[in-house]
mmCIF file of the N, C-alpha and C atoms, coordinates in Angstrom:
data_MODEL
# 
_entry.id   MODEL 
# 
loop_
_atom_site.group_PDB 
_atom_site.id 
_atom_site.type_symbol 
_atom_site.label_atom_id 
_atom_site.label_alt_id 
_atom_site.label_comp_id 
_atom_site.label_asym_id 
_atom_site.label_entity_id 
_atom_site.label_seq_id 
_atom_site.pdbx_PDB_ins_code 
_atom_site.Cartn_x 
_atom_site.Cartn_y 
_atom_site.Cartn_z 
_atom_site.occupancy 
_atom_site.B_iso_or_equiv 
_atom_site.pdbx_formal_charge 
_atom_site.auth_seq_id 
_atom_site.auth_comp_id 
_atom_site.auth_asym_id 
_atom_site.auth_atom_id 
_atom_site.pdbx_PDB_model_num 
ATOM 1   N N  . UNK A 1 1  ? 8.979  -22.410 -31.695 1.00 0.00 ? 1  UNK A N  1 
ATOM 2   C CA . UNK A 1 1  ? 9.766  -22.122 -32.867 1.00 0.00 ? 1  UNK A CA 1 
ATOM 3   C C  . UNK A 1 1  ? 8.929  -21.338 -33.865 1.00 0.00 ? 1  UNK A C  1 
ATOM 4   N N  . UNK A 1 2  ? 7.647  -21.640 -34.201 1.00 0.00 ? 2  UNK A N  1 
ATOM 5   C CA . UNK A 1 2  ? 6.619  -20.794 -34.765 1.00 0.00 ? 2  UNK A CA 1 
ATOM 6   C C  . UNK A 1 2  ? 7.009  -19.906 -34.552 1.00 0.00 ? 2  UNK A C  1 
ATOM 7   N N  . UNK A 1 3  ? 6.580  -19.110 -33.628 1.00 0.00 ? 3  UNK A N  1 
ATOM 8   C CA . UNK A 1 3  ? 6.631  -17.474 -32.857 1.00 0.00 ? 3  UNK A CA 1 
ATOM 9   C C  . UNK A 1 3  ? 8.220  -17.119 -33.460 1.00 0.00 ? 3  UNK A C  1 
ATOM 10  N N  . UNK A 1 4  ? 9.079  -17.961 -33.173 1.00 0.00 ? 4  UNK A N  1 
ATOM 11  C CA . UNK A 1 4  ? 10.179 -17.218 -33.436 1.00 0.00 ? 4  UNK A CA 1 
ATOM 12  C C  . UNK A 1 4  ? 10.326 -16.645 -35.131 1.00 0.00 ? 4  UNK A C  1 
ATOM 13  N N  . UNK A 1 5  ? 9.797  -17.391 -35.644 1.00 0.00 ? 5  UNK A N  1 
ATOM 14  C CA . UNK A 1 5  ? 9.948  -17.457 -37.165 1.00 0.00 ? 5  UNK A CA 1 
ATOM 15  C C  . UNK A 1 5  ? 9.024  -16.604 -37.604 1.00 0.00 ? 5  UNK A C  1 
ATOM 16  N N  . UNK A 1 6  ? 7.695  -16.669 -36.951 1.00 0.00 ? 6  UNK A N  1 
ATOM 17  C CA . UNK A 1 6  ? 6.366  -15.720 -37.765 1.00 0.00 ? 6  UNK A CA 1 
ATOM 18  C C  . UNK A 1 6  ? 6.641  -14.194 -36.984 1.00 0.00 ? 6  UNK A C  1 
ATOM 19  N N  . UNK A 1 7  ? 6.940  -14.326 -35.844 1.00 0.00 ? 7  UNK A N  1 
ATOM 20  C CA . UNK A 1 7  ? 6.747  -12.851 -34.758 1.00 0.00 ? 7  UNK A CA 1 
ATOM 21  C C  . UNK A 1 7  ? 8.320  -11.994 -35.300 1.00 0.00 ? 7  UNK A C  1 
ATOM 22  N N  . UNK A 1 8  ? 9.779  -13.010 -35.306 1.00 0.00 ? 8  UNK A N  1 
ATOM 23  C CA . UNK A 1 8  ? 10.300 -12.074 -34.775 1.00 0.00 ? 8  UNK A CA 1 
ATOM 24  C C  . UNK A 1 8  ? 11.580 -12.660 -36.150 1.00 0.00 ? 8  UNK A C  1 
ATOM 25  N N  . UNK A 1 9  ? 11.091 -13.106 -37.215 1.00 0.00 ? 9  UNK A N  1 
ATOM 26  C CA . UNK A 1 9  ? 11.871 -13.683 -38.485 1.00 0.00 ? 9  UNK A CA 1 
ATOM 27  C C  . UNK A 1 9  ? 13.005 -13.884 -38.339 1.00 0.00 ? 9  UNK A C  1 
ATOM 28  N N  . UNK A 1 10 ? 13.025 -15.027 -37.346 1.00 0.00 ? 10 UNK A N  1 
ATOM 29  C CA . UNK A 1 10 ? 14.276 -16.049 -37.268 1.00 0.00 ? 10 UNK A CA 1 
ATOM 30  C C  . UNK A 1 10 ? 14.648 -16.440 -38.585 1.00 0.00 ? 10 UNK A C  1 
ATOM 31  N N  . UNK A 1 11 ? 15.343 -17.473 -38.945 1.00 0.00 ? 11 UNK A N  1 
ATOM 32  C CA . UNK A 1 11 ? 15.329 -18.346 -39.733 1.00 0.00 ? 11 UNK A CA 1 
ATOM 33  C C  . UNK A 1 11 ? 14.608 -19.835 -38.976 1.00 0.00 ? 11 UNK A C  1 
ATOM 34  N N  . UNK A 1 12 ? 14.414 -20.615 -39.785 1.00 0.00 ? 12 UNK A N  1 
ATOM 35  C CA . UNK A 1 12 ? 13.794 -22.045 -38.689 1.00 0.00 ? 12 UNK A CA 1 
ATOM 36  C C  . UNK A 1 12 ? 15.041 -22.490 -37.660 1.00 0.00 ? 12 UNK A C  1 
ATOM 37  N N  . UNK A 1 13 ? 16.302 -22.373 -39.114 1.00 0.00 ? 13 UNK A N  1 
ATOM 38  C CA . UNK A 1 13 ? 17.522 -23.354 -38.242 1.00 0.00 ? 13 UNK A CA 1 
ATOM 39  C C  . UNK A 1 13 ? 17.876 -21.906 -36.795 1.00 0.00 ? 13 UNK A C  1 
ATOM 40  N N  . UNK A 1 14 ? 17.823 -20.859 -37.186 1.00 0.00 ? 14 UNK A N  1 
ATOM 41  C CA . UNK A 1 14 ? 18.076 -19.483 -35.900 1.00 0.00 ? 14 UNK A CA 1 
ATOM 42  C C  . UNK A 1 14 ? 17.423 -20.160 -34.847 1.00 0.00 ? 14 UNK A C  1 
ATOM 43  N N  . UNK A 1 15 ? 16.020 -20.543 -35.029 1.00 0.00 ? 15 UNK A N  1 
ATOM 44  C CA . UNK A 1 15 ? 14.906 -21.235 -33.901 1.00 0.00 ? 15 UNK A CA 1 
ATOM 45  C C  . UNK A 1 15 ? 15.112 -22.409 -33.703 1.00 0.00 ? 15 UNK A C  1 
ATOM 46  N N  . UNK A 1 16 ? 15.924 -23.151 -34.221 1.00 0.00 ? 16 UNK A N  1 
ATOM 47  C CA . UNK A 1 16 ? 16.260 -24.299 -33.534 1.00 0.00 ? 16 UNK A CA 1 
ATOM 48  C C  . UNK A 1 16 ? 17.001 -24.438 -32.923 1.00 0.00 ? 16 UNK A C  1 
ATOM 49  N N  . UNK A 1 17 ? 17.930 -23.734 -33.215 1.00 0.00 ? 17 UNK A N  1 
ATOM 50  C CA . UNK A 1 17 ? 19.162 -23.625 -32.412 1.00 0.00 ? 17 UNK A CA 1 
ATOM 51  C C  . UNK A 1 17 ? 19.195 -22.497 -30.804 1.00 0.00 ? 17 UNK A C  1 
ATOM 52  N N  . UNK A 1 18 ? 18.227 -21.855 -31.023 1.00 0.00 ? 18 UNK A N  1 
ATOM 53  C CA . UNK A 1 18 ? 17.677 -20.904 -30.103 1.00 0.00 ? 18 UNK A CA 1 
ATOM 54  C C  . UNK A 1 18 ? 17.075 -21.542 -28.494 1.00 0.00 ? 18 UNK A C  1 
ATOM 55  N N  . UNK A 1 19 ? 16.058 -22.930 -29.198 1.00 0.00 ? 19 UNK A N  1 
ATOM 56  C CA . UNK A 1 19 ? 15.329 -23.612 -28.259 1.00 0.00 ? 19 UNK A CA 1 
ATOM 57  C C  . UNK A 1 19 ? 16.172 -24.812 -28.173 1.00 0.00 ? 19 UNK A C  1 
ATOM 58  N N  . UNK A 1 20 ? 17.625 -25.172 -28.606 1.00 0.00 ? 20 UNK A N  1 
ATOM 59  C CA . UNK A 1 20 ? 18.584 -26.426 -27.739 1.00 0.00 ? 20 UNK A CA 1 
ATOM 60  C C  . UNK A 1 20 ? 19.688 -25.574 -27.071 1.00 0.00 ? 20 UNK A C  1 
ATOM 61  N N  . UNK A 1 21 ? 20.784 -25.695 -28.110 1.00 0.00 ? 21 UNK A N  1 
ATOM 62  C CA . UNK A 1 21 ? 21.784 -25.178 -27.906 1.00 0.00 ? 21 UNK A CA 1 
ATOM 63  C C  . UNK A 1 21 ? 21.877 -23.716 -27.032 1.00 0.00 ? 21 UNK A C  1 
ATOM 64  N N  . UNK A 1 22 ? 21.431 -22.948 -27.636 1.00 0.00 ? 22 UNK A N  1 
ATOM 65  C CA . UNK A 1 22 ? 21.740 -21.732 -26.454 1.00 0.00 ? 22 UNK A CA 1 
ATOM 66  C C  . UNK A 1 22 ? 20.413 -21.467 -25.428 1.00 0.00 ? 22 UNK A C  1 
ATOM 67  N N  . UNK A 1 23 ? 19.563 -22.319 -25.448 1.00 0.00 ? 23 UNK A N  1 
ATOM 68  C CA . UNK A 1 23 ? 18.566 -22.456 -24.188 1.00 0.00 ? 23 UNK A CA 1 
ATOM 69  C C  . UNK A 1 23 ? 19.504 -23.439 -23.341 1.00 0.00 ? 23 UNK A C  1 
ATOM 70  N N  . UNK A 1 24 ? 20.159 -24.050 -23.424 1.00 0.00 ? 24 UNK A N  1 
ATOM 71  C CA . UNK A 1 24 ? 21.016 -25.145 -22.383 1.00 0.00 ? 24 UNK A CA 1 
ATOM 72  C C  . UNK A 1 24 ? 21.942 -24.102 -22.166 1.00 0.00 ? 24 UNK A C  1 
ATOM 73  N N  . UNK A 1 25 ? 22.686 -23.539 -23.051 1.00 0.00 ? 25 UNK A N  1 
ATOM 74  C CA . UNK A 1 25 ? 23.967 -22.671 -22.251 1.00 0.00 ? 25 UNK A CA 1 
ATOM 75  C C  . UNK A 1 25 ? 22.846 -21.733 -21.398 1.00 0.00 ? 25 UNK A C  1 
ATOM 76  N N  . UNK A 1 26 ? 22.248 -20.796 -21.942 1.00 0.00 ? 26 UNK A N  1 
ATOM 77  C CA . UNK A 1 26 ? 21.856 -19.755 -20.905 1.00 0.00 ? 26 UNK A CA 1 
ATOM 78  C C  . UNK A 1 26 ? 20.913 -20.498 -19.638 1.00 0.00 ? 26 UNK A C  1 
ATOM 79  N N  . UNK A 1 27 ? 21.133 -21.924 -19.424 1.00 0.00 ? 27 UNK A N  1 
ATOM 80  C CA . UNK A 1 27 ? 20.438 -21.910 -18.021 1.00 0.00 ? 27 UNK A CA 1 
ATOM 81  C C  . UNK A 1 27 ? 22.116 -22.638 -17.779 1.00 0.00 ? 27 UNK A C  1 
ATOM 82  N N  . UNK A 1 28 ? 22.960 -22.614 -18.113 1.00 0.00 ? 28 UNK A N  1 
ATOM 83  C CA . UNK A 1 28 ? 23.980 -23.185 -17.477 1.00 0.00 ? 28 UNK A CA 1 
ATOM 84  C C  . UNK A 1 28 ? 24.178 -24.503 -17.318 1.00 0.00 ? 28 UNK A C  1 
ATOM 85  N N  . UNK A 1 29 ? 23.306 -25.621 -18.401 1.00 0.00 ? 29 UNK A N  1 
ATOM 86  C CA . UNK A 1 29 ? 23.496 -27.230 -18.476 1.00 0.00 ? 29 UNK A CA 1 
ATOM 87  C C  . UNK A 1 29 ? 24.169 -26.909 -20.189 1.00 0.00 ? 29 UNK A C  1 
ATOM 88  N N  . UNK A 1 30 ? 25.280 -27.245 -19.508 1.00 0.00 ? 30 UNK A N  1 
ATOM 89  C CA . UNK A 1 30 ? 26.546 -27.799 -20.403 1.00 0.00 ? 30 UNK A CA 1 
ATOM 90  C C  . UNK A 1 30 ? 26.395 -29.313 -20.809 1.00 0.00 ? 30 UNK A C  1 
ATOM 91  N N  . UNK A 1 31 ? 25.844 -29.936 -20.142 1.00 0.00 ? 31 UNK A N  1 
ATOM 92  C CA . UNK A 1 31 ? 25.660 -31.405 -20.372 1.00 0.00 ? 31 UNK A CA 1 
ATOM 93  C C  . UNK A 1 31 ? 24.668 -31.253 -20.977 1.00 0.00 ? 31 UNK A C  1 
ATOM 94  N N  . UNK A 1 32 ? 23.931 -30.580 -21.732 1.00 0.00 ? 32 UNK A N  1 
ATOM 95  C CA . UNK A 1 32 ? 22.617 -30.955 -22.841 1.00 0.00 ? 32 UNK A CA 1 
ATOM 96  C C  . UNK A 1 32 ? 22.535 -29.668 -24.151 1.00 0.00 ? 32 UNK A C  1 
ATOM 97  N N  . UNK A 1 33 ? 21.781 -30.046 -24.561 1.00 0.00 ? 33 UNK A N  1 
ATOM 98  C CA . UNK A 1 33 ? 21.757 -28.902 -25.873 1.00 0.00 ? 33 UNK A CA 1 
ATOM 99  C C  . UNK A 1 33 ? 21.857 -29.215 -27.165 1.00 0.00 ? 33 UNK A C  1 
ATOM 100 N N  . UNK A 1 34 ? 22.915 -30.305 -27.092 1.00 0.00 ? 34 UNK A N  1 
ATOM 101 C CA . UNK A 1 34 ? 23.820 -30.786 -28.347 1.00 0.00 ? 34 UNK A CA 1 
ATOM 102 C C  . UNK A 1 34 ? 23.585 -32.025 -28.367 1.00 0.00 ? 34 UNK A C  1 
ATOM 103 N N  . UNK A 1 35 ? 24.442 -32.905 -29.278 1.00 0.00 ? 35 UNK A N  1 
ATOM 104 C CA . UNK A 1 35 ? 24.604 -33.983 -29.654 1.00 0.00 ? 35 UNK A CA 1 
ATOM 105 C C  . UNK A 1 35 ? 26.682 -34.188 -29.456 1.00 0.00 ? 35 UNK A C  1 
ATOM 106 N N  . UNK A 1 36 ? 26.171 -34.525 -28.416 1.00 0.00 ? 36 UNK A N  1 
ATOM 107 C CA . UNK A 1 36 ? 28.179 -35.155 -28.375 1.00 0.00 ? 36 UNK A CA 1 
ATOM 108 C C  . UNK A 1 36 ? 28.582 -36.165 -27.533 1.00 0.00 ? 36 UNK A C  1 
ATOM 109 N N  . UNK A 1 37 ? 29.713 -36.342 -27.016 1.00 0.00 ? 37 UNK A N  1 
ATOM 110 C CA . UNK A 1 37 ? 30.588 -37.105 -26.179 1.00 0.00 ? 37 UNK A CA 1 
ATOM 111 C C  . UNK A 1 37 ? 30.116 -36.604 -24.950 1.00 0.00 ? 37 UNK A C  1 
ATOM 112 N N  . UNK A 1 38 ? 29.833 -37.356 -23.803 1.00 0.00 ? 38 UNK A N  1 
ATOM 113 C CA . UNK A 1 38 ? 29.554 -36.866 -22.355 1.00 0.00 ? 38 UNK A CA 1 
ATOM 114 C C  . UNK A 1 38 ? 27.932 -35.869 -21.966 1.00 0.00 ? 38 UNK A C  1 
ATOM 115 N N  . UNK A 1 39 ? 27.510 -35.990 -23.275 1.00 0.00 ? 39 UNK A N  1 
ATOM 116 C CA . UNK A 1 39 ? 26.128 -35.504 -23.074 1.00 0.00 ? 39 UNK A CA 1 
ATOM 117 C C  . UNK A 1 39 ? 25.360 -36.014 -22.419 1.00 0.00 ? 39 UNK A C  1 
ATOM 118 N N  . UNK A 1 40 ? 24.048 -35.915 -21.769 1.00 0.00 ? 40 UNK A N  1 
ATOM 119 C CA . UNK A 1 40 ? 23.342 -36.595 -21.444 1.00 0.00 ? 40 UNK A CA 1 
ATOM 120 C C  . UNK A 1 40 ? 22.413 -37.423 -22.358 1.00 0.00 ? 40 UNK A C  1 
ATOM 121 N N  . UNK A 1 41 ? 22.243 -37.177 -23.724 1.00 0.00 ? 41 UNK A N  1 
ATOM 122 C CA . UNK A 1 41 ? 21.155 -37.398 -24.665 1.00 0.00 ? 41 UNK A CA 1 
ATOM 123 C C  . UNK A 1 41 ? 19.527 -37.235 -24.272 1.00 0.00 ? 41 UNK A C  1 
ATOM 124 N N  . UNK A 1 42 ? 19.415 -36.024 -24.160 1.00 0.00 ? 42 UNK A N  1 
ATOM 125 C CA . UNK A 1 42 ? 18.214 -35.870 -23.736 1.00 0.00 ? 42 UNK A CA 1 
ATOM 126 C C  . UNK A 1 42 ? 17.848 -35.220 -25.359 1.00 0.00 ? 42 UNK A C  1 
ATOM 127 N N  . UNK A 1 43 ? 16.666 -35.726 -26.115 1.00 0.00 ? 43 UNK A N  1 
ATOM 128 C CA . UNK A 1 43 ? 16.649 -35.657 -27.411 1.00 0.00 ? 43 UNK A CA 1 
ATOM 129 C C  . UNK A 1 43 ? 15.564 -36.287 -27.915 1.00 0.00 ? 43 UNK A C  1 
ATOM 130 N N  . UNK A 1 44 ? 14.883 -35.713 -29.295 1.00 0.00 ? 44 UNK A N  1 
ATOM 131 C CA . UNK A 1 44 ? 13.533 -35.892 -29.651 1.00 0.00 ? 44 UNK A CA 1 
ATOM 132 C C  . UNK A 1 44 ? 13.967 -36.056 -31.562 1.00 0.00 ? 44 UNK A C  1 
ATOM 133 N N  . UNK A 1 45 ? 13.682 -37.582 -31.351 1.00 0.00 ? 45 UNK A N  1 
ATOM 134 C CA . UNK A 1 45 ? 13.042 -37.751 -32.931 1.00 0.00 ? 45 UNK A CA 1 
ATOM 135 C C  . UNK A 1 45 ? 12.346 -37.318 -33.534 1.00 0.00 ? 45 UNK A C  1 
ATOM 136 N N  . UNK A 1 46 ? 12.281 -36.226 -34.599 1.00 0.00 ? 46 UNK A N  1 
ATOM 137 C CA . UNK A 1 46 ? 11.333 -36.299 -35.340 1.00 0.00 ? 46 UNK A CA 1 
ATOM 138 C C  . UNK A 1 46 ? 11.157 -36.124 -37.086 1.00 0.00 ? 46 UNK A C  1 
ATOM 139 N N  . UNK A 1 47 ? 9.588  -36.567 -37.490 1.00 0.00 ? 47 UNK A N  1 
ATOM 140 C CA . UNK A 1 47 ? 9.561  -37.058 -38.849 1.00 0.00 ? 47 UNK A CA 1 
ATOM 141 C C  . UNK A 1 47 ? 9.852  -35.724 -39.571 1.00 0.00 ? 47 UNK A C  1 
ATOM 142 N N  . UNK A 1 48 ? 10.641 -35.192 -40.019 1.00 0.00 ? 48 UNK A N  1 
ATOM 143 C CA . UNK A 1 48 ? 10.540 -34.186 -40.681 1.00 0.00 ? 48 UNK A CA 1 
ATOM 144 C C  . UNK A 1 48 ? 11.896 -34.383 -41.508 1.00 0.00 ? 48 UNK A C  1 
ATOM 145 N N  . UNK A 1 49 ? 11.961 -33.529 -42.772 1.00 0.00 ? 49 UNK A N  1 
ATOM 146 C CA . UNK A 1 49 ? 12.925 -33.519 -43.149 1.00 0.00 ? 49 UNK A CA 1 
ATOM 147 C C  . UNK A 1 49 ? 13.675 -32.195 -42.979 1.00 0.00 ? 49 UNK A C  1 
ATOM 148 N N  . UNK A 1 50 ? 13.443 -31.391 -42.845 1.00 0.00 ? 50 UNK A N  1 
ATOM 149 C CA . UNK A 1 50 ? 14.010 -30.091 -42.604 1.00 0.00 ? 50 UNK A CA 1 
ATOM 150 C C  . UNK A 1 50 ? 13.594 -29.218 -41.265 1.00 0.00 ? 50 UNK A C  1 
ATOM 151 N N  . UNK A 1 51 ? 14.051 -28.445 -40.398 1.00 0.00 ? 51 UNK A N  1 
ATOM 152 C CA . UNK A 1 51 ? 13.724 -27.427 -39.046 1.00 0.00 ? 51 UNK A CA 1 
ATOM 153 C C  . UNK A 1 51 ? 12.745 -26.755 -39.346 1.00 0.00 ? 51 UNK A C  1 
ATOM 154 N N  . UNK A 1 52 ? 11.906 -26.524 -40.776 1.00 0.00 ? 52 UNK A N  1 
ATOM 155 C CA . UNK A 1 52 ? 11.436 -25.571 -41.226 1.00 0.00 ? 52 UNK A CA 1 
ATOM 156 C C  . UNK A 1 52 ? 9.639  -26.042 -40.936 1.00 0.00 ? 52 UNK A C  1 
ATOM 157 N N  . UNK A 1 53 ? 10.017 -27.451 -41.212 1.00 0.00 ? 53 UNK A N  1 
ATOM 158 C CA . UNK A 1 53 ? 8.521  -28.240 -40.736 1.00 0.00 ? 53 UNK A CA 1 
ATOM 159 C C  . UNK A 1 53 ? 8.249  -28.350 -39.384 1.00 0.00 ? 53 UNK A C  1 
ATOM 160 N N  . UNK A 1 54 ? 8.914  -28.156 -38.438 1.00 0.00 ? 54 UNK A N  1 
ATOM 161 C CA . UNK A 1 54 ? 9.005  -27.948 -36.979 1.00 0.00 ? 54 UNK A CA 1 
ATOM 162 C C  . UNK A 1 54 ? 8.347  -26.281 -36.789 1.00 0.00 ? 54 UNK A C  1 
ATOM 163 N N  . UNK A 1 55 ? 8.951  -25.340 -37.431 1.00 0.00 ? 55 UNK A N  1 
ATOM 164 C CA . UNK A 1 55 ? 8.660  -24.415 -37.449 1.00 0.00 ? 55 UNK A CA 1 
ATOM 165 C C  . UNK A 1 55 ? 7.345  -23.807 -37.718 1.00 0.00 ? 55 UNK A C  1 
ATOM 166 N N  . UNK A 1 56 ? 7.153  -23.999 -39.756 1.00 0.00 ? 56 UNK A N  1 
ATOM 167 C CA . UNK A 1 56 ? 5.629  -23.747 -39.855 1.00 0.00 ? 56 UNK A CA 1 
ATOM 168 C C  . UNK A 1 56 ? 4.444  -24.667 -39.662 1.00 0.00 ? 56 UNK A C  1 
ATOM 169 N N  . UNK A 1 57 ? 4.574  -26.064 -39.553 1.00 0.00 ? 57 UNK A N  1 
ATOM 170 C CA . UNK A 1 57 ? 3.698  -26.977 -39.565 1.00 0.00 ? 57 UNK A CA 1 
ATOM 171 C C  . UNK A 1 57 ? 2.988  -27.547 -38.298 1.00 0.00 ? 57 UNK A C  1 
ATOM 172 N N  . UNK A 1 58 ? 1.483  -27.059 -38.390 1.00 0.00 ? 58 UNK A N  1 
ATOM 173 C CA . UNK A 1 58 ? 0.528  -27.162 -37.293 1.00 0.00 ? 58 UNK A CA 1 
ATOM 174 C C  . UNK A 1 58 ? -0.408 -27.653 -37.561 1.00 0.00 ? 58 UNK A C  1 
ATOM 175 N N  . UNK A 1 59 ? -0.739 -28.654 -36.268 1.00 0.00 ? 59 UNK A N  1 
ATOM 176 C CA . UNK A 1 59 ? -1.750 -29.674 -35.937 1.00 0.00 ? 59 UNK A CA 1 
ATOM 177 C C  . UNK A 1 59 ? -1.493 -30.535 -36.190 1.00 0.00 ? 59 UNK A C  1 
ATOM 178 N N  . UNK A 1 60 ? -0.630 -30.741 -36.252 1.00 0.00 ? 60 UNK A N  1 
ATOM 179 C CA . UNK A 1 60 ? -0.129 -32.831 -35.808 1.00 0.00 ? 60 UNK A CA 1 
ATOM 180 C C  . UNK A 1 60 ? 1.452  -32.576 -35.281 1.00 0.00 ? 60 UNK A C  1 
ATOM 181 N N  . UNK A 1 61 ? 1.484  -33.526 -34.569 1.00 0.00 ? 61 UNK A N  1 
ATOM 182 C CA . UNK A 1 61 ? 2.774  -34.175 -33.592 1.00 0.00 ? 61 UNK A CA 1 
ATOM 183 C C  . UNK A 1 61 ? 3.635  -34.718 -34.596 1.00 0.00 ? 61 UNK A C  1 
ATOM 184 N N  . UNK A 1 62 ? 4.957  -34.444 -35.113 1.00 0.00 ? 62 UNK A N  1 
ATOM 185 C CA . UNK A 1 62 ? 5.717  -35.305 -35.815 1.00 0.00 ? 62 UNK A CA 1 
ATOM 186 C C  . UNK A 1 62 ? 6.806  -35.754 -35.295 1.00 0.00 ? 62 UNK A C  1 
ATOM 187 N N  . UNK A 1 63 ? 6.616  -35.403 -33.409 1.00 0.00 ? 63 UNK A N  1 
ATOM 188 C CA . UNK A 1 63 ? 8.017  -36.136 -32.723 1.00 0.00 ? 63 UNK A CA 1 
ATOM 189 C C  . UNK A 1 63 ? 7.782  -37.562 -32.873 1.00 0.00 ? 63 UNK A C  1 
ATOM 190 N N  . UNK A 1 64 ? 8.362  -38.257 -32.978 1.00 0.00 ? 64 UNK A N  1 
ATOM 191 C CA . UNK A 1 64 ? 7.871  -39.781 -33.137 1.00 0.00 ? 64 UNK A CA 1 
ATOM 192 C C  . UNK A 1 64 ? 8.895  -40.552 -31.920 1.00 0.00 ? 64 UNK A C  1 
ATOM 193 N N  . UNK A 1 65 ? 9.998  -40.047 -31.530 1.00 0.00 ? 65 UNK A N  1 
ATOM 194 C CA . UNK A 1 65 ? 10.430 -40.777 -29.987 1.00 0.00 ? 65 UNK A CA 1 
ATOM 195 C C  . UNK A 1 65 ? 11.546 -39.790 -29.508 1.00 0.00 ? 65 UNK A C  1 
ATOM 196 N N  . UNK A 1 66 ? 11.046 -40.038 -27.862 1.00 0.00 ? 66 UNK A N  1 
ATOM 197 C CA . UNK A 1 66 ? 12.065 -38.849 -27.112 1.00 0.00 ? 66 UNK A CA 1 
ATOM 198 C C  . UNK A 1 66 ? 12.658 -39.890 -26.004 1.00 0.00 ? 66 UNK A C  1 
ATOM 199 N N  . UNK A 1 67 ? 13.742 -39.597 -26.045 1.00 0.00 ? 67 UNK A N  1 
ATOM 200 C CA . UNK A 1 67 ? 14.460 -40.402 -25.121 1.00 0.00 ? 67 UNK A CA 1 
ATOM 201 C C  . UNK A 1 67 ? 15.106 -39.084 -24.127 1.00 0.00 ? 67 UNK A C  1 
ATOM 202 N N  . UNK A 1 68 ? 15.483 -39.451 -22.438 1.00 0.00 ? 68 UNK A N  1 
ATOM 203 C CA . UNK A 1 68 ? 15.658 -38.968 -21.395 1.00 0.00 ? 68 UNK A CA 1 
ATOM 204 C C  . UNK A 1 68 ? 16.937 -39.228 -20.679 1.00 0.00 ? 68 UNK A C  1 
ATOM 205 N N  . UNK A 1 69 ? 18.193 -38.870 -20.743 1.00 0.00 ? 69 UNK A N  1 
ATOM 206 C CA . UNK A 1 69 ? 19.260 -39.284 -20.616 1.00 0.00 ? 69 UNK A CA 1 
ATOM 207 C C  . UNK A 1 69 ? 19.367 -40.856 -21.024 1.00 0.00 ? 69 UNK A C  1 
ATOM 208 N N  . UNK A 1 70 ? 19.118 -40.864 -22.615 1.00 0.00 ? 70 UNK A N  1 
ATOM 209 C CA . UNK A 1 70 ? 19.646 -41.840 -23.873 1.00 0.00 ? 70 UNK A CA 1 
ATOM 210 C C  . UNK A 1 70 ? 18.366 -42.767 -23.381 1.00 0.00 ? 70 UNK A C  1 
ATOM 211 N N  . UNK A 1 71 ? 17.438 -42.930 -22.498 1.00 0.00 ? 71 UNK A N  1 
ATOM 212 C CA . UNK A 1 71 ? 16.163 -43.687 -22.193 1.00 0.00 ? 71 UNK A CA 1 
ATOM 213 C C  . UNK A 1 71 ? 15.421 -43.191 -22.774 1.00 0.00 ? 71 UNK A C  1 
ATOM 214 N N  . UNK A 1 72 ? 14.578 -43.971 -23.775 1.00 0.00 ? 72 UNK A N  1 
ATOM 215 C CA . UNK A 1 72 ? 13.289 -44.400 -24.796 1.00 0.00 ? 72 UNK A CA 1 
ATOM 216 C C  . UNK A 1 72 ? 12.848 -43.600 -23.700 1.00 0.00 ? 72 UNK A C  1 
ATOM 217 N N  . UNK A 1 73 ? 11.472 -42.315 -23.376 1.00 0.00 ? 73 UNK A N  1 
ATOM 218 C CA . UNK A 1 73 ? 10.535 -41.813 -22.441 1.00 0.00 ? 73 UNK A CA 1 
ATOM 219 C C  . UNK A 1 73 ? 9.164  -42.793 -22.703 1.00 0.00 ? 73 UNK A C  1 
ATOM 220 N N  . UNK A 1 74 ? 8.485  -42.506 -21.974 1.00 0.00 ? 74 UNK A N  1 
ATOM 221 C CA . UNK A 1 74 ? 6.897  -43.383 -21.733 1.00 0.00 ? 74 UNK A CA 1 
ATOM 222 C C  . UNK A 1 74 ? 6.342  -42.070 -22.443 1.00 0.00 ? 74 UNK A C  1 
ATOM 223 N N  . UNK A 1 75 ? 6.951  -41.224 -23.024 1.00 0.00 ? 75 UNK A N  1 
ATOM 224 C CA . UNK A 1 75 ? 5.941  -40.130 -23.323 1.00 0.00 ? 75 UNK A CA 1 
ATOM 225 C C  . UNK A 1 75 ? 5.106  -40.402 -25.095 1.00 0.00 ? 75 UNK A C  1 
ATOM 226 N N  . UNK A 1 76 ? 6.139  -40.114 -25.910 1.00 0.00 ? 76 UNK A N  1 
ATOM 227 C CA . UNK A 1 76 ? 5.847  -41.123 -27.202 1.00 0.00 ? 76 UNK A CA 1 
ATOM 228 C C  . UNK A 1 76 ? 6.840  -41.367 -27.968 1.00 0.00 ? 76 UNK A C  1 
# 
């Protein structure tokens, strides 16, 4: 999301939406991307309050839990 924002001046929310939503349509999983009914919930918590801290903010991890079709992951 960086790159998208510093290289090629997305907006953050352009880059967020860039790396769920239309990265799931253009590989053709309709079942992920989003947040809805019949999704899989494949999806990542994180501490931030705005897309924009995802975007410019480097050197620390602020996902705080990712779950894997709606399963808590062993990852963090």
């Amino acid at each position: 999301m960086n790159m998208g924002c510093v290289l090629f001046g997305l907006s953050p929310e352009e880059a967020l939406r860039g790396a769920t939503v239309n990265a799931a349509q253009a590989l053709g999983l309709d079942d992920r991307g989003s947040i809805g009914p019949g999704k899989l919930a494949d999806l990542a918590v994180w501490d931030v309050q705005s897309p924009a801290e995802l975007s410019y903010s480097l050197g620390h991890n602020p996902c705080r839990r990712v779950f894997k079709a709606g399963v808590p992951s062993n990852g963090r």
